[in-house]
DSSP file (Angstrom, degrees, kcal/mol; ACC not computed):
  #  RESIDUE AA STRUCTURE BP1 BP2  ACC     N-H-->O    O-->H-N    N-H-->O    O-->H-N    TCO  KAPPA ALPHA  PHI   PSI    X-CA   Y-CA   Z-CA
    1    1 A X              0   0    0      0, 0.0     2,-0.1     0, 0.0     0, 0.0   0.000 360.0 360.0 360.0 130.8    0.0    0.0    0.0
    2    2 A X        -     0   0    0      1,-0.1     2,-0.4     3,-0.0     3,-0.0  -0.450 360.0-109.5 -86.3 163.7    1.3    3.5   -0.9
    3    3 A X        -     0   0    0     -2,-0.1     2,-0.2     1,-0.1    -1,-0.1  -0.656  38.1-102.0-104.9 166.7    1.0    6.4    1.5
    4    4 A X        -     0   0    0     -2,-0.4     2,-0.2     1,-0.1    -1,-0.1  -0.479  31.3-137.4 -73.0 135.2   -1.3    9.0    0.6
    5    5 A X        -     0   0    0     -2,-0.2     2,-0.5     2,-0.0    -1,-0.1  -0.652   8.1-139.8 -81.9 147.3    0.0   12.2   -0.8
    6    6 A X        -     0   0    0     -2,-0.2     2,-0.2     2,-0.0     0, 0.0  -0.949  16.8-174.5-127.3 131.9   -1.2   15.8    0.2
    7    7 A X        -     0   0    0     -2,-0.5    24,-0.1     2,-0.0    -2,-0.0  -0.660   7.4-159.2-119.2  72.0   -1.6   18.5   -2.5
    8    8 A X        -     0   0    0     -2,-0.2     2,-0.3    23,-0.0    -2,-0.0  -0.067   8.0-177.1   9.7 123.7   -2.5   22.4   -1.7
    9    9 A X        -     0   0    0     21,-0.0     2,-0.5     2,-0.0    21,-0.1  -0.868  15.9-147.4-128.7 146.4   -3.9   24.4   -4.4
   10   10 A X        -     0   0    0     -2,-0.3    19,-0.8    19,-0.2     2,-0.4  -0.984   3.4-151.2-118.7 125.7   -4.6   28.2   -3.5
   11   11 A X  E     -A   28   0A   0     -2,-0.5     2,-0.4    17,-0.2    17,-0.2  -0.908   0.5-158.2-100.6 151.4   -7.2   30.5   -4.7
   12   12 A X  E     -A   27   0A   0     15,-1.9    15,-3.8    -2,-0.4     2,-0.5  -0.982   6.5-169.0-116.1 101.9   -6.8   34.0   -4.9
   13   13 A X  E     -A   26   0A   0     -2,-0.4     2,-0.3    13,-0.2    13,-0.2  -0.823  10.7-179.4 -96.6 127.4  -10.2   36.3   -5.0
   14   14 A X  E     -A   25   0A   0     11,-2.7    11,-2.7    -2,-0.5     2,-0.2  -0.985   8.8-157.3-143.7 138.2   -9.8   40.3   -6.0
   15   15 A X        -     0   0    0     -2,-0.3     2,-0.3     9,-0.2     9,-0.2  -0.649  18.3-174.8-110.9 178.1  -12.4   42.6   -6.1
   16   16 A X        +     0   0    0      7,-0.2     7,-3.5    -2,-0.2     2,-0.3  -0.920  24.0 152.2-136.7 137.9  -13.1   45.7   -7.7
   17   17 A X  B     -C   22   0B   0     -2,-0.3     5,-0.2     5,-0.2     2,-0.1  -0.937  27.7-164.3-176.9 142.7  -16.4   47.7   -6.9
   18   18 A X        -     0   0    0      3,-0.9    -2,-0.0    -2,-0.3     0, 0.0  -0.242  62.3 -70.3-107.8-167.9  -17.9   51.2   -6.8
   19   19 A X  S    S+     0   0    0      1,-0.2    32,-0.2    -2,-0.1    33,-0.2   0.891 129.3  31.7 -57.3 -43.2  -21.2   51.7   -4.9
   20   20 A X  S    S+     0   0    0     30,-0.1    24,-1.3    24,-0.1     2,-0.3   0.807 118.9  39.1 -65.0 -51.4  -23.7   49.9   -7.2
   21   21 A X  B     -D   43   0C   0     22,-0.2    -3,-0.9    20,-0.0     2,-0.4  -0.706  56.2-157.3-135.5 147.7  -21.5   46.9   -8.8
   22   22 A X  B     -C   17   0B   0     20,-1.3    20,-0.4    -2,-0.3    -5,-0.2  -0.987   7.5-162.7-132.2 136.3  -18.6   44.2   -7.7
   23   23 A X        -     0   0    0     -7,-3.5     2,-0.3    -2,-0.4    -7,-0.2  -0.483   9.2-166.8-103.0 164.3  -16.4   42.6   -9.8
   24   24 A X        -     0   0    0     -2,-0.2    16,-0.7    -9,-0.2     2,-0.4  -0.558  13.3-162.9-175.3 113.7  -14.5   39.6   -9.0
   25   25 A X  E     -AB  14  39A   0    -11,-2.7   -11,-2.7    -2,-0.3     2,-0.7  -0.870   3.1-163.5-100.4 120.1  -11.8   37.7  -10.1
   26   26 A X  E     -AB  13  38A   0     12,-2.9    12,-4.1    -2,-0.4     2,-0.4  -0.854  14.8-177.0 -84.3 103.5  -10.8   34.0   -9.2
   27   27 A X  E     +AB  12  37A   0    -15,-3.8   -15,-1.9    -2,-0.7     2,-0.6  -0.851   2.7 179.0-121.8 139.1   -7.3   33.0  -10.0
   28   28 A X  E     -A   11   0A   0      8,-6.3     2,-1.0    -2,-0.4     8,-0.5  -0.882  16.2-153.0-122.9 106.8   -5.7   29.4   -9.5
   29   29 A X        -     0   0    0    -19,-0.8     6,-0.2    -2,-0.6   -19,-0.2  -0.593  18.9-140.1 -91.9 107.2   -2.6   28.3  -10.3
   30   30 A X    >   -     0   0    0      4,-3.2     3,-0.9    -2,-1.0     4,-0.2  -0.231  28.4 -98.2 -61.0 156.3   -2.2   24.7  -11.0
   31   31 A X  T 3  S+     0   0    0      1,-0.3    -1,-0.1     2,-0.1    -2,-0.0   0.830 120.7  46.6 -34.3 -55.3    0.6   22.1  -10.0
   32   32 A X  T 3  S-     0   0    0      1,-0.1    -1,-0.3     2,-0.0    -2,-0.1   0.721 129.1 -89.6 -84.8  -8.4    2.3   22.4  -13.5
   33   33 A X  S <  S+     0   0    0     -3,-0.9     2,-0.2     1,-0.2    -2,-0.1   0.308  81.5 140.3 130.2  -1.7    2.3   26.0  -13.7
   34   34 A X        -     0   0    0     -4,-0.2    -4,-3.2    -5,-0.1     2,-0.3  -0.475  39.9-136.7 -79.4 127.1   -1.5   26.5  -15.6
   35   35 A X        -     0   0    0     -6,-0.2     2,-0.3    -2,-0.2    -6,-0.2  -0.718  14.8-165.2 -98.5 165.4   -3.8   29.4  -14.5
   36   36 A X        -     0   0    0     -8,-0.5    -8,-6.3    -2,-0.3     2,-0.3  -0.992   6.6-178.2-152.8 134.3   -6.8   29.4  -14.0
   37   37 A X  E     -B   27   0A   0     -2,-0.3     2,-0.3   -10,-0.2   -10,-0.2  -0.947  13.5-178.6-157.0 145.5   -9.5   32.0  -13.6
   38   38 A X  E     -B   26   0A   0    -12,-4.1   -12,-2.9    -2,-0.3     2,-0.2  -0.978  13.6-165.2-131.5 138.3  -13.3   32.7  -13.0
   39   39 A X  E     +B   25   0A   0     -2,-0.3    27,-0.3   -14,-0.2     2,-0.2  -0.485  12.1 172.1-133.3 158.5  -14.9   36.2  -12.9
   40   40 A X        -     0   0    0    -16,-0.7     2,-0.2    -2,-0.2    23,-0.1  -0.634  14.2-148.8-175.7 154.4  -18.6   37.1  -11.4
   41   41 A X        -     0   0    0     -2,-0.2    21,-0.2   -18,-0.2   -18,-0.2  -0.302   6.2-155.6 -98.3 175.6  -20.6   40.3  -10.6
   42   42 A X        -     0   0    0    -20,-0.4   -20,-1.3    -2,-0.2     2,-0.4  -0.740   9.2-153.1-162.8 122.9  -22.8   41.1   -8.4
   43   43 A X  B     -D   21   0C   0    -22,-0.2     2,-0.6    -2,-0.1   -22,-0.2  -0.692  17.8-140.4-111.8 118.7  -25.3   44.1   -9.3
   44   44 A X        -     0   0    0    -24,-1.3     2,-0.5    -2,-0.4   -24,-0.1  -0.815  23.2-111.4-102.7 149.1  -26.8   46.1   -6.0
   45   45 A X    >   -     0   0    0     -2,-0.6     3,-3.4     1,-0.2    -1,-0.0  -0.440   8.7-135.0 -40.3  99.0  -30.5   47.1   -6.1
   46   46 A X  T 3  S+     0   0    0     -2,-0.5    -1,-0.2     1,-0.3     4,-0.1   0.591 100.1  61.9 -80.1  18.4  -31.0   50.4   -6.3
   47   47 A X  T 3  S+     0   0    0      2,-0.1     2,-0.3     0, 0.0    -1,-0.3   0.523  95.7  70.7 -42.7 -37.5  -33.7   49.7   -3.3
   48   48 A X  S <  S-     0   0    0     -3,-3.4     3,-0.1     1,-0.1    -4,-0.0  -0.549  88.8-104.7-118.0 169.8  -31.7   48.7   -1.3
   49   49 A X        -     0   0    0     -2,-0.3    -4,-0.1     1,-0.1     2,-0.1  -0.372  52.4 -78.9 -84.5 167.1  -28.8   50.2    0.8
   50   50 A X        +     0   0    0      1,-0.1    -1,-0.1    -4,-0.1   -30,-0.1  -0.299  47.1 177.2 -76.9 150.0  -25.3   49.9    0.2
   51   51 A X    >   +     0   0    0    -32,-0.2     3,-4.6    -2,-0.1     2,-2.0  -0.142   4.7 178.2-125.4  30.0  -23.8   46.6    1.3
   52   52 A X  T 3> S+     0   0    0      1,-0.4     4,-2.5   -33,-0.2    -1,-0.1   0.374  81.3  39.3 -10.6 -32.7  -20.4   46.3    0.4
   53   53 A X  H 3> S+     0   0    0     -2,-2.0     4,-1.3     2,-0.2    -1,-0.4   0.659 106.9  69.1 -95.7 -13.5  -19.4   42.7    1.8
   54   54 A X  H <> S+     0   0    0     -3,-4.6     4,-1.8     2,-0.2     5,-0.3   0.944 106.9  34.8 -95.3 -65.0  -22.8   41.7    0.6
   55   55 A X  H  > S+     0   0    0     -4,-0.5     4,-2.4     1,-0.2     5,-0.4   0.970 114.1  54.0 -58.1 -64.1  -21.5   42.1   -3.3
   56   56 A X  H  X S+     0   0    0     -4,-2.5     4,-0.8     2,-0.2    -2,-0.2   0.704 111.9  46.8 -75.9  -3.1  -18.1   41.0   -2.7
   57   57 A X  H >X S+     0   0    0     -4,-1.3     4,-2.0     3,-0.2     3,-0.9   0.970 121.4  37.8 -63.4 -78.5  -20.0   37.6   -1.0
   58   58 A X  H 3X S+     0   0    0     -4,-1.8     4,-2.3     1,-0.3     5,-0.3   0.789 122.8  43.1 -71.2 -63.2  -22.5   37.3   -4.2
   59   59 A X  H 3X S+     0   0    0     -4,-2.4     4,-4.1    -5,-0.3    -1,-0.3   0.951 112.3  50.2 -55.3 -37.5  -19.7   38.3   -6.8
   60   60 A X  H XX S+     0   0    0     -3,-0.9     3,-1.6    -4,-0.8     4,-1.0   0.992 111.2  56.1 -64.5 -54.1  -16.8   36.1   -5.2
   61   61 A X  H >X S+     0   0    0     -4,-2.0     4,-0.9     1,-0.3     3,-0.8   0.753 110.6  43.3 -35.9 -48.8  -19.6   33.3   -5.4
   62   62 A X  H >X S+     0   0    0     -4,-2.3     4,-1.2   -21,-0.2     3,-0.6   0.868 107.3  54.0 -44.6 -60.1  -19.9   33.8   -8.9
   63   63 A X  H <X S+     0   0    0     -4,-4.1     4,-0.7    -3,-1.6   -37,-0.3   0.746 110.1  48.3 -79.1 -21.1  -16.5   34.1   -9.9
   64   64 A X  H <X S+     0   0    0     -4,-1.0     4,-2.1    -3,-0.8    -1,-0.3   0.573 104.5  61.7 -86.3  -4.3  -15.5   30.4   -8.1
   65   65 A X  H <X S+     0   0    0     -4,-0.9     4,-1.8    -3,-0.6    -2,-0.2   0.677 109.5  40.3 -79.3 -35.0  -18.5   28.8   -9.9
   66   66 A X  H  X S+     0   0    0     -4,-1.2     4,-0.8   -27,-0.3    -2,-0.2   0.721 108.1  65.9 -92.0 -19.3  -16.8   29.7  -13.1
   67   67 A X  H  X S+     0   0    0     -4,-0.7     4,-1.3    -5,-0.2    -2,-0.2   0.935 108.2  38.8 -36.3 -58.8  -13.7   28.8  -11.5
   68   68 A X  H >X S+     0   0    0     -4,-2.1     3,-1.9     1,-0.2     4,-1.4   0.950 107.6  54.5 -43.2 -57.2  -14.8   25.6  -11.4
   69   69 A X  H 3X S+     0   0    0     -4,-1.8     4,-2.7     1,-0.2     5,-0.2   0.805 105.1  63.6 -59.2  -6.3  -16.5   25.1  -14.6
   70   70 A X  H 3X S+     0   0    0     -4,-0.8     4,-0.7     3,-0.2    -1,-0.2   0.899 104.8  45.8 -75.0 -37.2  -13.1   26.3  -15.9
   71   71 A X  H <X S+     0   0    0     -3,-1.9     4,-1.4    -4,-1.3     5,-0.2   0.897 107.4  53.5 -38.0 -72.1  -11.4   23.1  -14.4
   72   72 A X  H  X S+     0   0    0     -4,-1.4     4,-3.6     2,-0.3    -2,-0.1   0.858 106.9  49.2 -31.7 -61.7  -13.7   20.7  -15.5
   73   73 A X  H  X S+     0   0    0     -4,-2.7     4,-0.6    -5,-0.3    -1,-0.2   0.955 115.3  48.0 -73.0 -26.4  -13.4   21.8  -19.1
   74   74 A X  H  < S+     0   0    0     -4,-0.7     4,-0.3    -5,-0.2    -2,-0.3   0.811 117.1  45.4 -53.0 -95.9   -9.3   21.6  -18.6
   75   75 A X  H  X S+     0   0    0     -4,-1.4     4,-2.3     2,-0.2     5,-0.2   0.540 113.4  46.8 -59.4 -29.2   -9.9   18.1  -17.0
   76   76 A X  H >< S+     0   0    0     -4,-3.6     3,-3.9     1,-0.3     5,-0.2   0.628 111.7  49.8 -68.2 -98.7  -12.2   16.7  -19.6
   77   77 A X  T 3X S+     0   0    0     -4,-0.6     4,-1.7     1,-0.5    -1,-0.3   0.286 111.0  51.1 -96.0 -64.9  -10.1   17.9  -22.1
   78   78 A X  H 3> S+     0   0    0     -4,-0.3     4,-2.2     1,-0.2    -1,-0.5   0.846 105.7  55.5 -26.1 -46.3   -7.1   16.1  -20.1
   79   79 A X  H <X S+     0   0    0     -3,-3.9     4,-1.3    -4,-2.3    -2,-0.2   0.938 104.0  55.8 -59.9 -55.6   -9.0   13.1  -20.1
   80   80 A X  H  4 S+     0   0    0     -5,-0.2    -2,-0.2     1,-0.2    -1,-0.2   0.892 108.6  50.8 -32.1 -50.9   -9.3   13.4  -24.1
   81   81 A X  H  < S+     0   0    0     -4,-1.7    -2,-0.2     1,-0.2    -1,-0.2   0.998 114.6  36.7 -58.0 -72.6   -5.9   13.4  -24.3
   82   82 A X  H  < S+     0   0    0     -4,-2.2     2,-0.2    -5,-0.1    -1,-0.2   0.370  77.5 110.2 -90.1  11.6   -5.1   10.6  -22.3
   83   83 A X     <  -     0   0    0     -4,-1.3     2,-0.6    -3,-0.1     3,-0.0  -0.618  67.9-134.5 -72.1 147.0   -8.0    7.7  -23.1
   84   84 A X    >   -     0   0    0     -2,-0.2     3,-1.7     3,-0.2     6,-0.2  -0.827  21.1-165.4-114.6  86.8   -5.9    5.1  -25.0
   85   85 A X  T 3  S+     0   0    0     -2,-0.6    -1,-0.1     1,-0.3    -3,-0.0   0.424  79.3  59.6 -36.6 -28.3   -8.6    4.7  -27.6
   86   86 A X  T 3  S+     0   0    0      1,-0.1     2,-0.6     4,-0.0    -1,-0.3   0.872  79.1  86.3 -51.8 -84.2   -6.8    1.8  -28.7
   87   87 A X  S X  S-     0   0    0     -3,-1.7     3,-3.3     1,-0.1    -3,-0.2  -0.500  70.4-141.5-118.0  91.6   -6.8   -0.2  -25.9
   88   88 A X  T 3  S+     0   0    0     -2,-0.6    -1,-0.1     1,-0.3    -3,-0.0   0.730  91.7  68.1 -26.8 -34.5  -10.2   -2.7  -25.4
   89   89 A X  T 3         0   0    0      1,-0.2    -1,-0.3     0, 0.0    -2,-0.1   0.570 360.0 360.0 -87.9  17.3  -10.1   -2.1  -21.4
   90   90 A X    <         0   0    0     -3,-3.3    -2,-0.2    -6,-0.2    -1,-0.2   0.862 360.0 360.0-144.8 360.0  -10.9    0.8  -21.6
């Protein structure tokens, strides 16, 4: 039995935002050196008062939800690469 290995990945969230609007950028840097990055907004109401933490919650959400999906399509797209089309098991 091999022993388990432990990997650390870091995200990095920056916002930018005036009273109304928040911006937000998600950056990841993968093992080999590959970034990766997922933007969301977040829009305020003009009903309601300003909420500053409120957007950068709602935007940051945003911007790792495309973080992800941003992964996924790199791993699928790894996965293409490396089925051995070839090879009946698999």
């Amino acid at each position: 039995m091999t022993a388990p290995t432990t990997t650390t990945w870091q995200v990095e969230l920056r916002f930018s935002e005036d009273v109304d609007n928040t911006q937000a950028v998600a950056m990841l840097r993968g093992p080999r050196g590959q970034e990766f990055r997922g933007h969301g907004q977040a829009r305020r109401n003009p009903a309601d008062r300003p909420a500053p933490v409120i957007g950068e919650e709602v935007a940051g959400a945003r911007a790792l939800s495309n973080l992800a999906h941003e992964l996924l399509e790199y791993a699928a797209a790894e996965i293409e690469v490396n089925v051995h089309r070839d090879d009946p098991r698999v």
